[in-house]
C-alpha positions in Angstrom: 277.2 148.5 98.5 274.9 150.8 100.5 272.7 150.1 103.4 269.3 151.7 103.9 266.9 151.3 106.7 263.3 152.7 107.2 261.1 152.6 110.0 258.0 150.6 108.2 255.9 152.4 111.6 256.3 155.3 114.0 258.2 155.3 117.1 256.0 154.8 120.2 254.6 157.9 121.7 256.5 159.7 125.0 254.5 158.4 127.9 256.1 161.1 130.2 257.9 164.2 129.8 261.2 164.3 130.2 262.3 165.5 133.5 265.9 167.8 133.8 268.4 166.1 136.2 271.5 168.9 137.3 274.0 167.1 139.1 276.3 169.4 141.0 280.1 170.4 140.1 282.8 170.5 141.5 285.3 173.2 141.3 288.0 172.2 144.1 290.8 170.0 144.4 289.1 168.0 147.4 286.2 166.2 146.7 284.9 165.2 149.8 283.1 168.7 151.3 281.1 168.4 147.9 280.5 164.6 147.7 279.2 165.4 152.0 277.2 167.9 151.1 273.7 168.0 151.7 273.0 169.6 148.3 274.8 166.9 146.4 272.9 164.2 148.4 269.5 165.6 147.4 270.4 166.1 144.0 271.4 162.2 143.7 268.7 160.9 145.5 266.5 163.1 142.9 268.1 161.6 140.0 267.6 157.7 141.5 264.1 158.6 142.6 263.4 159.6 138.8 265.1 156.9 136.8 263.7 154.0 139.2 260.9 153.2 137.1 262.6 153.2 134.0 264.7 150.4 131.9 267.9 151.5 130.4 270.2 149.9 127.4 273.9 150.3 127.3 275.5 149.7 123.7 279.1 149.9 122.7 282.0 148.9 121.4 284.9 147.8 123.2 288.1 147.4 121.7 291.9 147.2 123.2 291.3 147.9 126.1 292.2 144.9 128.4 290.0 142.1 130.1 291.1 144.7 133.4 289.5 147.4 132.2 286.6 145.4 130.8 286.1 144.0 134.6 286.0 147.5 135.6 283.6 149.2 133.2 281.4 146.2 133.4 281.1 147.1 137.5 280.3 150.7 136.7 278.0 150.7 134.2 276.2 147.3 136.2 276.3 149.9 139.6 274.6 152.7 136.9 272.0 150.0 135.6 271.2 149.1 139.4 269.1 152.3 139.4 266.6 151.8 137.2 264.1 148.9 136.8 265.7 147.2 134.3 268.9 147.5 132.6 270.5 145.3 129.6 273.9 145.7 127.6 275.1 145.2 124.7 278.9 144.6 124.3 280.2 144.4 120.6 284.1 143.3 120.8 285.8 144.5 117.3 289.2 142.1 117.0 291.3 143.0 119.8 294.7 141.8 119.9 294.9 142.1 123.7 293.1 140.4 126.8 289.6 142.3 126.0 288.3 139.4 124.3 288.7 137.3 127.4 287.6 139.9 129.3 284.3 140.2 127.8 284.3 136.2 127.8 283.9 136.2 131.8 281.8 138.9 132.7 279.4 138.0 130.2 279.6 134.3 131.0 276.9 134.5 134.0 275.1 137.4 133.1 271.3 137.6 131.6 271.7 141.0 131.6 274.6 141.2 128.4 274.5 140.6 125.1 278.0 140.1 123.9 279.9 139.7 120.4 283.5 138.9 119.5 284.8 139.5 115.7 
């Protein structure tokens, strides 16, 4: 069977324009002149200044890859969400045979922040 959707209104209007973030490269072997730099600095503290007032909403679909690598994902993209004013996730879990079930279990256990699903 097929699934349709339509929007029965419009999408809300922009209420800013969209501002271009460039964060550096880098081209070497040895990351730590460039992550030093001044330049880089700036540029990061640019891109923190401008997403501060803003909510984000992370949503995917995690599947075999470990309650490890769960525990680590889930600590980057909650470091990423710290920028901005308000951050939620949403975890879908499609029948792993592995540990990421679990995985998803605990770090979704105390948060208010995740919305998580297990097939």
């Amino acid at each position: 069977s097929e699934v349709t959707a339509t929007m029965s209104r419009p999408g809300p209007p922009s209420k800013n324009s969209l501002t271009q973030m460039c964060v550096l490269g880098n081209m070497h072997s040895d990351t730590r002149p460039f992550l030093a730099s001044q330049k880089y600095h700036a540029e990061v503290q640019q891109a923190k200044n401008a997403v501060s007032s803003k909510k984000l909403i992370v949503a995917g679909l995690w599947r075999q890859i470990g309650a490890e690598a769960v525990e680590h994902l889930w600590a980057a993209l909650s470091a990423l969400g710290s920028f901005f004013s308000d951050y939620q996730f949403i975890m879908l879990e499609n029948d792993s045979s592995d540990s990421t079930k679990a995985g998803i279990r605990t770090v979704c256990a105390d948060s208010d922040r995740a919305w998580c699903y297990t097939l």
